[in-house]
C-alpha positions in Angstrom: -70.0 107.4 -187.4 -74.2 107.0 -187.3 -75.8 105.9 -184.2 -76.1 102.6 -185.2 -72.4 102.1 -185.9 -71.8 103.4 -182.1 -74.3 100.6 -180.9 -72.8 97.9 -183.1 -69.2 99.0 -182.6 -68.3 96.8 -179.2 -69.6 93.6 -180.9 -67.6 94.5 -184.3 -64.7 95.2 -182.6 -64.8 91.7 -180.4 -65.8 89.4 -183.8 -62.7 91.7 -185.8 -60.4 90.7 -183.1 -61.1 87.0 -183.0 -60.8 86.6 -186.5 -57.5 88.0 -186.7 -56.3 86.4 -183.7 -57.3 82.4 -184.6 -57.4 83.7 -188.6 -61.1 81.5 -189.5 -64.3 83.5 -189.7 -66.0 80.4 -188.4 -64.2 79.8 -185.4 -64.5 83.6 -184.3 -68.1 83.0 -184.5 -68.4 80.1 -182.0 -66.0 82.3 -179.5 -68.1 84.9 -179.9 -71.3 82.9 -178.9 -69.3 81.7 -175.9 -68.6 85.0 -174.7 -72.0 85.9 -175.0 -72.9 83.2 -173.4 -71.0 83.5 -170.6 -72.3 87.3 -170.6 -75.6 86.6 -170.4 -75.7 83.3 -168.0 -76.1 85.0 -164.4 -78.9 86.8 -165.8 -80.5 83.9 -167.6 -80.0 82.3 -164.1 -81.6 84.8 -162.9 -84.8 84.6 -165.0 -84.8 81.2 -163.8 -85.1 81.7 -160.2 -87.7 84.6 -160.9 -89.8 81.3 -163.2 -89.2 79.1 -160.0 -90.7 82.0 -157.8 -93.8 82.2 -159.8 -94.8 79.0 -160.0 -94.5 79.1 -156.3 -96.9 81.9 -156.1 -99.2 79.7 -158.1 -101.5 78.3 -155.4 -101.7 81.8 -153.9 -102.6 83.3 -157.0 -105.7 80.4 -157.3 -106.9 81.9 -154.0 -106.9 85.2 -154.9 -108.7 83.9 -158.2 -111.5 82.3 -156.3 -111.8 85.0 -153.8 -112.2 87.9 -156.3 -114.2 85.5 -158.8 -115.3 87.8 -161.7 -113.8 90.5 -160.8 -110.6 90.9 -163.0 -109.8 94.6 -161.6 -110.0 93.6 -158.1 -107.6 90.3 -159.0 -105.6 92.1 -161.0 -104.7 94.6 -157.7 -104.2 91.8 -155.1 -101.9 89.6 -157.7 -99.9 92.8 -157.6 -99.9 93.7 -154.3 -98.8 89.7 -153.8 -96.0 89.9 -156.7 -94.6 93.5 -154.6 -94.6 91.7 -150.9 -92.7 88.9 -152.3 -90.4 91.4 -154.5 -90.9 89.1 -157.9 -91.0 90.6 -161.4 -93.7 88.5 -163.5 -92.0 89.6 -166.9 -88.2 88.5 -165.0 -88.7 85.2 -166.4 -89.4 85.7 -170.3 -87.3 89.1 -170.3 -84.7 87.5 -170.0 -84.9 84.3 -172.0 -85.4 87.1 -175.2 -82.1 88.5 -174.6 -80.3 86.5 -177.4 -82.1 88.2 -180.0 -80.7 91.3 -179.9 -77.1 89.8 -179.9 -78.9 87.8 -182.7 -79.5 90.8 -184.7 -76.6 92.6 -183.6 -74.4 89.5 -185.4 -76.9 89.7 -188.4 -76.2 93.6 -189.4 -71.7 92.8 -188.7 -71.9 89.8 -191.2 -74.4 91.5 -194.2 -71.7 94.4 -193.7 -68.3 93.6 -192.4 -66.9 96.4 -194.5 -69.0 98.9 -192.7 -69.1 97.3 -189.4 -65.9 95.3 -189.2 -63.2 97.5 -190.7 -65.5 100.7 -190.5 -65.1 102.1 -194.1 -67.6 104.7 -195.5 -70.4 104.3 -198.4 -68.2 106.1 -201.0 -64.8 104.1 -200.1 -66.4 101.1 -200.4 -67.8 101.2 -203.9 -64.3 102.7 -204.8 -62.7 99.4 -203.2 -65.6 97.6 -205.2 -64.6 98.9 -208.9 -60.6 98.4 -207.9 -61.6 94.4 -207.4 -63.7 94.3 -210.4 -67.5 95.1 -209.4 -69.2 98.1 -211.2 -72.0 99.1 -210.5 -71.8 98.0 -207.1 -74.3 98.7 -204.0 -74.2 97.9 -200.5 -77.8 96.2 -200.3 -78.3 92.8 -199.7 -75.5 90.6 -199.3 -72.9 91.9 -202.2 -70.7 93.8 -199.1 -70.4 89.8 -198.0 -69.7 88.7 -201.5 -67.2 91.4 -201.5 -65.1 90.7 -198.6 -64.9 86.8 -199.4 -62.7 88.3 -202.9 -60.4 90.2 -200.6 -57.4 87.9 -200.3 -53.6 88.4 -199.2 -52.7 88.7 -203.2 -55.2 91.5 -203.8 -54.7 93.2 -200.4 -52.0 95.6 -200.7 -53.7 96.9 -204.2 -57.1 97.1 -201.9 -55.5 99.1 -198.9 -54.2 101.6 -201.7 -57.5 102.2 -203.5 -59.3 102.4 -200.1 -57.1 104.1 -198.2 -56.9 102.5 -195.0 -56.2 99.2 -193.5 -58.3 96.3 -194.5 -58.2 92.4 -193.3 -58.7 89.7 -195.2 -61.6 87.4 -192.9 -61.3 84.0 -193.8 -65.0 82.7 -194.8 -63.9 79.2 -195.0 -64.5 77.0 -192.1 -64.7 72.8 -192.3 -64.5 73.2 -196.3 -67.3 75.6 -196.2 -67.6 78.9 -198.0 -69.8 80.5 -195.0 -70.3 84.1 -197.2 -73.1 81.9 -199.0 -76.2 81.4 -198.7 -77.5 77.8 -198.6 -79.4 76.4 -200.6 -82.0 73.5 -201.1 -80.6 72.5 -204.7 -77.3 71.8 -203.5 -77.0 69.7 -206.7 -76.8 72.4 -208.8 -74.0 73.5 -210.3 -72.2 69.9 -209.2 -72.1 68.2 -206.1 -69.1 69.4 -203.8 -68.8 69.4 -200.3 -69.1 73.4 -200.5 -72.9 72.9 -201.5 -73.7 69.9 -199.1 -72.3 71.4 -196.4 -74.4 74.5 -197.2 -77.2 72.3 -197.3 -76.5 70.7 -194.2 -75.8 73.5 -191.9 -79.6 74.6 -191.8 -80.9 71.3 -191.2 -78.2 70.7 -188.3 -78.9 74.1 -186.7 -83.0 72.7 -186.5 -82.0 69.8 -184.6 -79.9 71.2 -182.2 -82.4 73.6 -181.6 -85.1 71.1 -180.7 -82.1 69.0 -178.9 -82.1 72.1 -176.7 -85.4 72.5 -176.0 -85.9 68.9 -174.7 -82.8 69.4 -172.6 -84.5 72.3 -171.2 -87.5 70.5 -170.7 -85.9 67.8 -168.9 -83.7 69.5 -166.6 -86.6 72.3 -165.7 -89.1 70.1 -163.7 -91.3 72.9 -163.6 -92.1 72.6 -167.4 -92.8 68.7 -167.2 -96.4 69.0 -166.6 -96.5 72.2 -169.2 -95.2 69.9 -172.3 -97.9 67.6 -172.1 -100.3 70.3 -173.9 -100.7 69.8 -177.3 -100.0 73.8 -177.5 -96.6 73.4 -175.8 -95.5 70.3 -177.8 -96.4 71.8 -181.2 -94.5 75.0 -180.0 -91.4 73.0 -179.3 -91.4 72.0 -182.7 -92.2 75.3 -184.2 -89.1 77.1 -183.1 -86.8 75.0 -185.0 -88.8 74.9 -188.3 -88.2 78.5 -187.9 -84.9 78.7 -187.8 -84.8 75.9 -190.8 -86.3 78.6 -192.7 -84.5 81.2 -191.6 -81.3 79.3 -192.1 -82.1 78.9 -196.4 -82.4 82.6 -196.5 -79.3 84.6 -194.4 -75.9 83.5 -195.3 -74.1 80.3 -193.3 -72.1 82.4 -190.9 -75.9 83.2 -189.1 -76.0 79.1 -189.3 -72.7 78.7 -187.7 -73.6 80.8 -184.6 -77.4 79.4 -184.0 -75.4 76.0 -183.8 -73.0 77.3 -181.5 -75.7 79.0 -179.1 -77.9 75.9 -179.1 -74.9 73.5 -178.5 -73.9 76.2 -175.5 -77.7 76.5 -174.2 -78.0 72.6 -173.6 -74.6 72.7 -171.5 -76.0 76.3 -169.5 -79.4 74.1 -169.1 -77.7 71.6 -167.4 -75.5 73.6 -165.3 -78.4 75.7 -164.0 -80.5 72.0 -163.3 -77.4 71.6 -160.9 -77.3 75.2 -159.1 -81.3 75.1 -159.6 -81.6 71.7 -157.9 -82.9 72.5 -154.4 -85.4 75.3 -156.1 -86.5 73.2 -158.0 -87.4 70.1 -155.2 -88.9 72.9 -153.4 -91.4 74.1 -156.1 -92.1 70.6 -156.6 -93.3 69.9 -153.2 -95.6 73.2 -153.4 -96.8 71.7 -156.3 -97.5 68.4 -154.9 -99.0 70.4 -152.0 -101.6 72.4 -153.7 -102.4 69.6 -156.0 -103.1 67.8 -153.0 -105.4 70.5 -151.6 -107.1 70.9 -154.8 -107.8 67.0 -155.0 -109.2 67.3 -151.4 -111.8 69.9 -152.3 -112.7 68.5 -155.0 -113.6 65.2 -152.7 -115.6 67.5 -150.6 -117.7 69.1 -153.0 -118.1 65.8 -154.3 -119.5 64.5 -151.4 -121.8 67.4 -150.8 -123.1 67.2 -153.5 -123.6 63.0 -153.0 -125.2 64.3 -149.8 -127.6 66.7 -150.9 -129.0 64.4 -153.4 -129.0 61.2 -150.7 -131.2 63.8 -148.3 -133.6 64.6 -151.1 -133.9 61.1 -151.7 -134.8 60.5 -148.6 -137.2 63.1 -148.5 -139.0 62.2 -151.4 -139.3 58.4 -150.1 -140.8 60.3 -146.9 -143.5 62.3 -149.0 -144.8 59.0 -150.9 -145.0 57.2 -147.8 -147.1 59.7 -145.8 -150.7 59.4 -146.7 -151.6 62.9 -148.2 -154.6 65.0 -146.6 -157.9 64.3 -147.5 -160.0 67.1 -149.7 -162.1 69.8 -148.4 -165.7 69.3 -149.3 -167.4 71.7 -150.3 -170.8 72.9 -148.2 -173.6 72.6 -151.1 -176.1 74.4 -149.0 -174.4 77.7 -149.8 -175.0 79.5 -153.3 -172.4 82.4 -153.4 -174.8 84.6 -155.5 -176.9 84.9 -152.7 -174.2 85.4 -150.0 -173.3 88.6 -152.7 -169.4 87.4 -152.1 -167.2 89.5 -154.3 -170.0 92.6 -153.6 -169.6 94.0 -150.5 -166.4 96.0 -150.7 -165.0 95.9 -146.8 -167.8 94.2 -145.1 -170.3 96.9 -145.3 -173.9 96.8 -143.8 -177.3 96.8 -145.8 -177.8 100.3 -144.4 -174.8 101.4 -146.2 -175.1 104.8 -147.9 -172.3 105.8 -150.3 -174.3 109.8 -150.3 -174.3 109.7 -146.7 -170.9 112.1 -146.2 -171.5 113.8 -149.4 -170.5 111.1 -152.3 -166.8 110.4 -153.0 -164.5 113.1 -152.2 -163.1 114.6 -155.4 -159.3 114.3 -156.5 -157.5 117.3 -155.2 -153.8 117.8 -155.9 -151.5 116.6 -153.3 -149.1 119.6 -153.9 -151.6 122.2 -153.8 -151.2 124.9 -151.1 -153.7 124.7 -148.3 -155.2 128.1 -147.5 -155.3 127.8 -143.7 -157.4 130.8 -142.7 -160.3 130.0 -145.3 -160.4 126.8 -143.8 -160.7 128.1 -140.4 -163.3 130.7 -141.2 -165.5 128.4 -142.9 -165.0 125.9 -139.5 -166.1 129.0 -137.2 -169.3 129.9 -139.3 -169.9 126.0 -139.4 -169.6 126.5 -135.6 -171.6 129.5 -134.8 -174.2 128.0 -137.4 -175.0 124.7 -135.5 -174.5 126.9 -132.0 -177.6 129.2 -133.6 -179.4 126.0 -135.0 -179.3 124.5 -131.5 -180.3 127.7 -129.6 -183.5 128.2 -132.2 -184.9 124.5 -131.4 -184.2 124.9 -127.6 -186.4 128.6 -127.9 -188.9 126.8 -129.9 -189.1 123.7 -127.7 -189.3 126.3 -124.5 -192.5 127.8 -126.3 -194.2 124.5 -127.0 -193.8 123.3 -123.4 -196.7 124.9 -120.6 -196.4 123.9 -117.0 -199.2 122.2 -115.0 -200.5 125.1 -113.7 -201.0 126.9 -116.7 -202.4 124.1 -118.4 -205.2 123.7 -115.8 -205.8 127.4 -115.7 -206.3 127.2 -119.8 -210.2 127.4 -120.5 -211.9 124.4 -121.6 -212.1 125.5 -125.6 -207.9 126.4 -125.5 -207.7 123.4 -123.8 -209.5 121.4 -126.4 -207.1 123.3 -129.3 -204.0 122.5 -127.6 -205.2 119.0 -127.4 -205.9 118.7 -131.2 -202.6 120.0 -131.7 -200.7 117.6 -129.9 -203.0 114.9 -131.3 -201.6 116.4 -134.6 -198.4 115.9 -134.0 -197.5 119.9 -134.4 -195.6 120.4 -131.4 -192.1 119.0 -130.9 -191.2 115.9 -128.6 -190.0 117.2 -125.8 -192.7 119.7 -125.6 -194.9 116.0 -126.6 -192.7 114.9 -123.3 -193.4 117.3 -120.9 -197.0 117.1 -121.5 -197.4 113.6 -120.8 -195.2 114.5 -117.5 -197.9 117.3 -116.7 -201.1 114.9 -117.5 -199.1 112.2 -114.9 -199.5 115.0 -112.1 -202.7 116.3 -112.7 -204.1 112.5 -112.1 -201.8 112.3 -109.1 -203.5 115.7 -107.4 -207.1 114.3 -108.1 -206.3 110.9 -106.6 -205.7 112.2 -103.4 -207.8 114.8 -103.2 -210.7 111.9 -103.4 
């Protein structure tokens, strides 16, 4: 037994027992949809509620979306952090609305091989089984295992058992006049009209409209959804699930037809038992709803009429700047000629007795990184001192020589006298020496004023 066998075993086992139990292949397949149904319902119930939830998370979540603005990653943590406080699973919703298709394909792999699957028969026993009823060459791909079970009959049985060694039951395909081991087809006319091949014909079309019969009963009993199906998007999806199974149901055999019309007829009646267990969730949503679209109508009035207001006050202000008289121009002084005035030429206000050379021209670029020597710096300051302390001490020696008291220049003979005249007169000896003469020549006239 492969793994897959193990898997499919509890679901082969349930449709084997129906069949024998009621004796039409058909009717097993609508009990089997029940008891799926019935199965699944507390957790399609679930998935409800955990919709419900969400949508009343949804003026929370526009909150967080206008808060975080741009910033997905930031929007993407607080809408998490909201969906663990309030201990709701986004994906509870749409997990478990896919349920059915596993059970969907679960059913698929039984019917193609009820041999296999149903009365759990091996490769090799089957193609022996195969050749006893007449097929050579026989291979379990495709449908032909299908094929092969509608010829087992209670005539052929016993010889069948024999051959393959082990029990076998006859299924009955043929439900309402139908052969369901067939596939339908959309030339149901050929071959001649029967109620086999319009029935074929019709059970494809009649699992479509069932399916879309559901949705709309879904879509009326879940409030929620009433706003959602007026998109275009939603409507055009409503329609595309049944075209799909409308497809689907021309290409896998009618017994796959027989149980999508059995789970649609079952999910209208489970829609509107959960619109009745559902009923005060669902008023309550609808009030949030009704709520937030208040809210968001109310700041949408606001921004509305700040934004009336902004423009009334720049009106206003507008009206207020062609009604006041504007300034009248500057004129301009003719009298002054800027050439003259040199504006433009004389860089920080500078003086006519400006000398750029004065300090020793412009001071060239040094790096501002470079490594100061300290000491040379300091040396060359000390000799710059003791050089102007020498300077100074040589023009106070040589003004000291230049200057002669009063007495000693009345004691100088007349000729002496007369040279140190001339050399004043000459301009040879310095000013303050020039200074203290005149001081001495001031006395001198003094002495002889009183002594007449």
């Amino acid at each position: 037994m492969d793994f897959l066998q193990i898997i499919l075993s509890p679901f082969s086992w349930l449709l084997k027992n129906l069949a024998d139990i009621f004796g039409s292949y058909g009717f097993a397949l609508i009990l089997f949809a029940l008891i799926v149904k019935i199965i699944l319902f507390p957790l399609s119930l679930k998935g409800k509620r955990s919709m419900i939830s969400m949508n009343l998370l949804s003026g929370r979540m526009k909150e967080i979306q206008k808060r975080c603005g741009n910033d997905k990653e930031r929007y993407n943590r607080e809408v998490q952090e909201l969906y663990a406080k309030e201990k709701i699973n986004p994906m509870g919703g749409c997990l478990w609305s896919l349920l059915p298709i596993p059970f969907l394909m679960v059913l698929y792999a039984v019917i193609r091989r009820p041999f296999r699957y149903l009365m759990n028969m091996t490769d090799s026993a089957i193609i022996t089984l195969a050749s006893a009823l007449g097929w050579s060459n026989f291979s379990s791909s495709g449908y032909n295992e299908l094929e092969l079970a509608s010829w087992l009959n209670s005539g052929n049985l016993a010889n069948a058992e024999t051959v393959a060694g082990s029990s076998l039951t006859v299924l009955n395909f043929h439900f309402l006049g139908i052969d369901l081991a067939q596939i339908p087809s959309w030339k149901f006319w050929d071959g001649g009209i029967s109620w086999n091949s319009v029935g074929l014909f019709l059970l494809p079309i009649i699992s479509a409209v069932f399916g879309l019969l559901a949705m709309v009963v879904s879509n009326k009993t879940n409030k929620m959804n009433q706003q959602a199906m007026e998109n275009p998007q939603m409507k055009s999806m409503m329609f595309m699930s049944p075209l799909i199974s409308l497809w689907i149901g021309f290409t896998l055999p009618a017994a796959l037809c027989v149980y999508w019309i059995s789970n649609n007829v079952l999910q209208m009646l489970q829609e509107l038992i959960c619109g009745k267990l559902l009923k005060k969730d669902y008023e309550k949503a609808l009030a949030a709803q009704a709520e937030q679209a208040r809210l968001e109508k109310e700041e949408e009035k606001l921004k509305k009429q700040q934004i009336a207001d902004k423009r009334a006050a720049a009106a206003e202000e507008n009206k207020n700047k062609k009604n006041k008289k504007a300034p009248a121009p500057v004129k301009k002084n003719p009298g002054v000629n800027t050439a003259d005035s040199r504006v433009g030429l004389r860089a920080y206000a500078r003086g006519r007795s400006y000398d750029p050379s004065r300090y020793g021209g412009a001071t060239a670029y040094k790096d501002p990184n470079f490594k100061v020597d300290e000491e040379a710096i300091q040396t060359f300051v000390d000799a710059k001192s003791e050089h102007q302390l020498q300077a100074g001490l040589n023009e106070q020696s040589e003004a000291e020589a230049d200057v002669l008291t009063a007495e000693e220049y009345a004691e100088l003979p007349a000729a002496e006298s007369a040279e140190f005249d001339s050399t004043v007169e000459e301009g040879e000896i310095s000013d303050s020496a020039e200074s203290e003469i005149e001081h001495m020549e001031d006395a001198t006239d003094t002495t002889n004023g009183k002594e007449e």
